[in-house]
Phi, psi and omega in degrees: 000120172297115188286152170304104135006138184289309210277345186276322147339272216302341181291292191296342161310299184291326176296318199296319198306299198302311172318309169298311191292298183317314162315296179306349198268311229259311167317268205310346164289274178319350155271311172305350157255343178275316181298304183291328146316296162297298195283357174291300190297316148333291176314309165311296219302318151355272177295330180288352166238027150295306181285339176284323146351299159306307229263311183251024189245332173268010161275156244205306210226209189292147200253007169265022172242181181089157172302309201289321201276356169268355179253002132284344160294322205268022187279310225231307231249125272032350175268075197301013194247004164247148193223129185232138170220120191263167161182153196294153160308045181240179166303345208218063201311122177237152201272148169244344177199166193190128177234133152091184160311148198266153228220150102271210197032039166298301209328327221275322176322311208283353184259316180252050176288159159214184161318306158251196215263142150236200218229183206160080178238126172227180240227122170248187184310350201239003183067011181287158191242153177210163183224128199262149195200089173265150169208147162302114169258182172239130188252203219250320160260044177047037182254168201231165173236129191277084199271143194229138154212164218204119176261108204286150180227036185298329197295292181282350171284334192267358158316278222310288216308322182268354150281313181292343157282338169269349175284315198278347156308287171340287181306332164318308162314291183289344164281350174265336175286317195285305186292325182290310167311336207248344177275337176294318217281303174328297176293001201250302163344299191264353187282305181305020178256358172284351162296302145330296184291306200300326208275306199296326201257359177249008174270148156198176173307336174273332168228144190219356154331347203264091198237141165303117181287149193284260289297157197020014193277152168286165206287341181286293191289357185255348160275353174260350164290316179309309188280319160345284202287333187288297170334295216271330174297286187315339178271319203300319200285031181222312182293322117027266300173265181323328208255329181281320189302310191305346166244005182283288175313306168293342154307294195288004190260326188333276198302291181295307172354286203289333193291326182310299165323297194303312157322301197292333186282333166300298195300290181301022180287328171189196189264127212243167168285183170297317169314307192304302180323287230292315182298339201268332204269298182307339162273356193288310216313299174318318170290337207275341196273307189276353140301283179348303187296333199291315202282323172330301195286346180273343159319287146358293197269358156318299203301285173278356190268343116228081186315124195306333178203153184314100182298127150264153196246165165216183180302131171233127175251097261265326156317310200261345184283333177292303169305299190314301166305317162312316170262010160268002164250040151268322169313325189270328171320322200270002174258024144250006209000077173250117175266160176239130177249104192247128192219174190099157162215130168203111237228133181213172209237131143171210188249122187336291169345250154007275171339301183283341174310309203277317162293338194282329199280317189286310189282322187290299158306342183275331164266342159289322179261050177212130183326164255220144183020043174261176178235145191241133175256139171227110158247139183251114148224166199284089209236216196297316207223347182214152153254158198239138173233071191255160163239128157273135138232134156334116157193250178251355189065191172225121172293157192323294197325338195272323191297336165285331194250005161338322214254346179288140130011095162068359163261149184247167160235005144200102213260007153265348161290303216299314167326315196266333205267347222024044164304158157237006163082027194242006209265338179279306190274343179301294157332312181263351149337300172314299182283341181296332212272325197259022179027037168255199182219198198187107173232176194204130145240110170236180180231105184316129208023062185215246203221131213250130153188136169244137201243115176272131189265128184235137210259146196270155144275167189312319185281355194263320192280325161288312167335298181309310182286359162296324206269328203281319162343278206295332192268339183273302197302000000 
């Protein structure tokens, strides 16, 4: 089944509504005219017997003799749609006058005739509608008369009928007039998403450049081109990202292959002693060891950057994983007579495992890179909303340029040392992994031929932090 057009929807949604409102507008107009109609008529029949009223409060006498009684005819008579009937004030009511045409079902008018006008509307065998008004008058030698007067409403039925033939003329127009506005209004409404369709059918993994323009979109479509463009931004940049690591990792898997290769090919160029094999398979063992290390760490940063499940964390206490790390590094310090210093307190929620990974990482560079009897410090301290863990070392520093892509993949900022140095250039970006994972940072300052430090931000747990604003409390007080 072939889907329905969004505008083709939205149209017939607008036309069935617009068909209802028009129908009900058109229902309460025809009532609100039949009403009005009715108190128009009423209102009529009123004055006209306000005035026969006038007219029979100065008769005297029988009322079809006299003045008066000829200017209540002339009352009635050019009006072919009224019709008047008097009769006496008896048990048994006899007609005294009678102007326009004769009417039945009068009798019934003149027996619940009373002192005030009453209303009346019916129907006669022919289906003609009238509208009837009795009142008691009182004459002038105080005897009363019984007055009927009766209004044809044929005038106002072929209104009504020809206002609704013309609304059921009408509607047809206006409801195709009413689907055609909602399909423009609809299509005009919807057309910037073909701004949409052209940017989507021009993306793909090789250009991911292609962004929606804001410029005239209405405020719904212009937060959702925002969010677009923000997606396609994080793909390009991942992509990015994915395409340098990738060549970052064939570079660095390169260089040890090829030296394996090149060794094994050499040595079986001929026949070598024994020694030689043996020197040769212990440097493979070495290059085959820093693959090895390359492919850990990228296992490692795989791991945390998307963890298969939630790591559960615990109390850390930030001092002793820092001792702890300081004393599986103190032998090579001490082949630099480099001291290590740890100072500080500070108890944090994350994974032991982890914590040290990361300090083991930050300390491992600090002693590589620092001078012959210098001292490297990692201090913790504790503050309001976070604890802080940095290591300082002395040494040539790193220039600015360098310090935002530190934390990337595989950059070196001397990268034939890092090498020789065995590094695998993963050790930086593993760290901040580490802290991401544990919804902390990782920042770096130096100074040249001063001082290097990198500060890991560890977010306080709840109970650490109220502890704290208690002290701070308590210490203003």
């Amino acid at each position: 089944m072939k889907p329905t057009r969004l505008s083709s929807q939205l149209s017939l949604s607008v036309a069935l509504l617009g068909l209802i409102l028009v129908a009900l507008l058109s229902t309460l107009a025809y009532f609100s005219l039949s009403r009005q109609l009715d108190s128009i008529a009423e209102q009529s029949l009123k004055d006209k017997l306000q005035q026969i009223r006038h007219g029979m409060k100065e008769v005297t006498t029988h009322p079809e003799v006299g003045d008066q009684a000829h200017n209540i005819r002339d009352l009635i008579k050019g009006h072919d749609s009224l019709s008047l009937a008097l009769y006496n004030d008896s048990s048994s009511p006899r007609e005294i006058m009678s102007v326009g045409p004769t009417l039945e079902h009068l009798p019934f008018f003149i027996q619940n005739a009373s002192e005030t006008i009453g209303f009346e509307h019916w129907r006669d065998t022919q289906g003609k509608q009238f509208l009837t008004a009795s009142q008691l008058i009182l004459r002038k030698d105080g005897s009363r008369i019984r007055a009927v007067l009766t209004l044809e409403r044929t005038a106002d039925q072929a209104l009504l009928r020809a206002y609704v033939e013309s609304t059921l003329i009408a509607l047809p127009f206006v409801l195709v007039l009413i689907a055609a506005g909602a399909w423009w209004i609809a299509h005009r409404g919807l057309s910037s998403l073909n701004q949409f369709r052209k940017v989507a059918e021009r993306v793909s993994t090789q250009d991911l450049s292609h962004r929606l323009p804001l410029d005239n979109l209405p405020q719904e479509l212009r937060e959702l081109a925002n969010g677009i463009n923000f997606m396609l931004h994080r793909l390009d940049s991942g992509v990015q990202q994915l395409s340098q690591f990738s060549d970052d990792l064939a570079h660095e898997l390169r260089s040890p292959i090829t030296n394996l290769i090149g060794k094994a090919q050499v040595t079986l160029s001929r026949e070598r002693p024994p020694e030689e094999y043996k020197l040769v398979l212990e440097n493979c063992t070495e290059e085959l060891g820093r693959v090895t290390r390359i492919v850990s760490d990228m296992l490692f940063l795989a791991h945390v950057s998307h963890p298969a499940a939630l790591i559960p964390f615990e109390p850390i206490a930030l001092h002793k994983e820092a001792e702890k790390v300081a004393e599986l590094f103190s032998l090579t310090a001490e082949e630099k007579d480099i001291k290590l210093n740890v100072s500080g307190y500070a108890t944090i929620n994350g994974d032991r495992l982890m914590v040290q990974r990361a300090i083991s990482n930050l300390l491992s560079n600090a002693i590589r890179h620092s001078p012959e009897g210098s001292r490297i410090d990692i201090d913790i301290i504790a503050g309001a909303k976070n604890a802080t863990l940095a290591v300082s070392n002395p040494g040539t520093g790193i220039p600015p340029e360098h310090l935002p892509k530190l934390f990337e993949r595989f950059y070196r900022v001397d990268r034939g040392r890092s090498r020789a140095d065995g590094g695998t250039g993963l050790g930086l970006a593993i760290v901040r992994s580490i802290m991401s994972l544990h919804q902390g940072q990782v920042g770096v300052s130096s100074i040249a031929d001063q001082t290097t430090v990198f500060t890991l931000y560890f977010p306080l747990p709840q109970h650490a932090i109220e502890q704290a604003c208690r002290s701070v409390t308590e210490e203003t007080a």
